[in-house]
N, C-alpha and C positions, 0 to 999 in steps of 0.2 A: 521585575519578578511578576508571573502572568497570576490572575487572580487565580484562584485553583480550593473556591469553596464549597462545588458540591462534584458528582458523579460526571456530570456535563462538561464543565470547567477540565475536569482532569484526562476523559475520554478526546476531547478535543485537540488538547496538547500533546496527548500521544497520537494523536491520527489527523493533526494538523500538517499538512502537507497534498497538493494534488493528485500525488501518485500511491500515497504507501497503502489501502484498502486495497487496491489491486496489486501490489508487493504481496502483499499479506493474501489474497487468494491465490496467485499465481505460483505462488511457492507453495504454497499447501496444493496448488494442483501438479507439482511435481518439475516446474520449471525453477533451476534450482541455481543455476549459472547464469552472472551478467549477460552474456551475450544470448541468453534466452528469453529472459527478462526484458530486454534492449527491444528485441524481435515481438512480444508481444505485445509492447508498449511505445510504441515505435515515434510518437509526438513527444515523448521525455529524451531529455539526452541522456547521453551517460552519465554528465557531471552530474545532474540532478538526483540522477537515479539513483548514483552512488551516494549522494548527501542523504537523500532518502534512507536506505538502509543501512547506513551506520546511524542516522535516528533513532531506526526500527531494534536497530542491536543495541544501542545504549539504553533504549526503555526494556532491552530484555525478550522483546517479542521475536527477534530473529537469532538464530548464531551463524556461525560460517566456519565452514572448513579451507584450511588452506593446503593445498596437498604439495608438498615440497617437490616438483619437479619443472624442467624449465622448457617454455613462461610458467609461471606458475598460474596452479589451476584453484580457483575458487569454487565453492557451495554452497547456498543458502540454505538453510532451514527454519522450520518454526520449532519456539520451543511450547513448552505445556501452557507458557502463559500466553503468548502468542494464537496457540490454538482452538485457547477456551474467545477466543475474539471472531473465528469465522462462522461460528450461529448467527453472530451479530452483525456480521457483512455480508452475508446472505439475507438476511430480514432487509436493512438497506436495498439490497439488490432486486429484492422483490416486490418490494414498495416501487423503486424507479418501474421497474416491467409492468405493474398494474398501474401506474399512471405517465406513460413515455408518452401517447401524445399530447395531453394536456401538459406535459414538461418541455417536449421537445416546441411547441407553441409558444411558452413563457419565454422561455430561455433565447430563442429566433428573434420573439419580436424585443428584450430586451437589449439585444446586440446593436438589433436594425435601429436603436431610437440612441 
């Protein structure tokens, strides 16, 4: 059982994963369908992607429609709780952009060592 004592602990385990911050933007920017998803995130695979957003949908932050016709067609969305989270990965987002080269720096030479 993951410890889950304060604010930190619990935002983490819901957004513990590589991909789902950018699930969670890309679907609020209106790419709504796996194979759009796939396309804008193109170093995840599908498996992953897919573990990823039934994550995102068991913590409630996503739903999906499934449209009964054959193949069947799927859609993401965000829900209310979901949505009250892209202020908070936009602050993220703009933290990285005010410090990308000092990041992009760190992160090279810890690869390289």
């Amino acid at each position: 059982m993951p410890n889950l004592n304060c604010g930190l602990d619990l935002i983490g385990e819901v957004l513990y994963g590589k991909w789902k911050m950018r699930l969670l933007w890309f679907i609020n920017e209106g790419f709504q369908r796996p194979s759009e998803l796939q396309r804008k995130i193109p170093d995840a695979s599908r498996r992953v992607l897919n573990v990823q957003l039934k994550e995102l949908e068991s913590h409630e932050l996503v739903g999906k429609v499934i449209y009964p016709v054959v193949p069947p067609k799927v859609e993401y969305y965000l829900t209310d709780f979901g949505k009250s989270l892209i202020p908070v990965i936009g602050a993220i987002g703009q933290w990285g952009d005010q410090h990308e080269q000092r990041l992009r720096v760190l992160i090279e030479a810890n690869i390289r060592s």
